[in-house]
N, C-alpha and C positions, 0 to 999 in steps of 0.2 A: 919415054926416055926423059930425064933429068937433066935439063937444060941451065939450069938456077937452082943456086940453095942462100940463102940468106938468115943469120938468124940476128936479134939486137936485144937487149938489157935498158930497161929505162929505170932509173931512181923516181918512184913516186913522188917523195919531199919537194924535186925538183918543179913538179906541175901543180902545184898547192899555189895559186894565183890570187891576188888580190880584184877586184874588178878590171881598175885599167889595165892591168897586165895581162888578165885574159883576155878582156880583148883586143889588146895591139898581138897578142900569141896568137890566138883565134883566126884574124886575120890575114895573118902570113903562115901557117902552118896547118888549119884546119879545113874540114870545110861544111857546111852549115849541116847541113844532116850528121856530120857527125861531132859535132855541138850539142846540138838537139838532142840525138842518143846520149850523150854521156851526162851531161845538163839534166837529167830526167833519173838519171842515178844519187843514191845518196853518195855513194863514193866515188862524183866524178871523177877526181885526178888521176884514181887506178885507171878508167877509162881511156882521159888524156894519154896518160902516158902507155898505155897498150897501143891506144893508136900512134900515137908517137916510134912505138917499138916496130910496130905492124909495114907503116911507113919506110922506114927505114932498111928493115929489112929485106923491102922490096926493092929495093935502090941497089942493094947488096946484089941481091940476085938476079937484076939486070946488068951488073956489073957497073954502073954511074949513075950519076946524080936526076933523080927526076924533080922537077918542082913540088913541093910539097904539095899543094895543092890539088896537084896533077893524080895523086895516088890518094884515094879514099877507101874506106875501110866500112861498108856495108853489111850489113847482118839481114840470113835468109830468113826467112818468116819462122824457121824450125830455132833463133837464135845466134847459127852457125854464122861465124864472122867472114866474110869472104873479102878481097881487095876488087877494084874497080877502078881502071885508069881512064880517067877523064882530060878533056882541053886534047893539048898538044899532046899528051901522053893516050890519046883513044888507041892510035894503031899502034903504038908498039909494039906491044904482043903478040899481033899477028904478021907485025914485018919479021918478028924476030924468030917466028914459027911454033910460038905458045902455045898451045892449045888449051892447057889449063892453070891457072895458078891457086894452088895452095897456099890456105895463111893456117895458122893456130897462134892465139893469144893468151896468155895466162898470166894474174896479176895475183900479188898480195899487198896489204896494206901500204906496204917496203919498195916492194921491186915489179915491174912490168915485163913480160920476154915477150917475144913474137919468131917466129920463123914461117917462112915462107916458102915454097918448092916451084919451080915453075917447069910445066911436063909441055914436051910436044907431043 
């Protein structure tokens, strides 16, 4: 059953960072593996900003605000992007009777989306 649906739009343009700006962004918004990940792309920013969308959209479909931080954006060995709630946010999911949560991410040069599903 479909407990959560969340979906978000990110403006690439917006994650085109200069140094310090990625990293005071970085910081408060990422979190180091997925840094790492997108940092290792030529077209970071699409990256940034999917995970940015990814994020968000998980926030949606919990229904409020989780720390950025708190939500990370993990890729299974086959590529498949999956979310990962970390810190304060580990049990959510299972207080909330998640069993599974769904991401899909999709970028172009332009624009980043993400939606998210979360099944008990």
């Amino acid at each position: 059953m479909i407990v959560g649906v969340g979906i978000d739009v990110a403006d690439v343009t917006r994650y085109r960072f200069d140094a310090a700006k990625l990293a005071w962004f970085a910081r408060k918004v990422y979190t180091e593996s997925e840094m790492r990940y997108a940092m290792r792309k030529r077209n970071w920013a699409e990256r940034l900003a999917g995970f940015f969308a990814a994020k968000e959209a998980t926030r949606k479909a919990f229904g409020h605000a989780i720390p950025w931080r708190c939500v990370g954006v993990v890729h299974e060995r086959s590529g498949k992007p999956t979310i990962e709630l970390l810190d304060r946010a580990a049990h959510l999911g299972r207080r909330r009777g998640v069993r599974a949560i769904h991401l899909s991410i999709t970028h172009t040069p332009a624009v980043a989306a993400a939606l998210v599903i979360l099944e008990s």
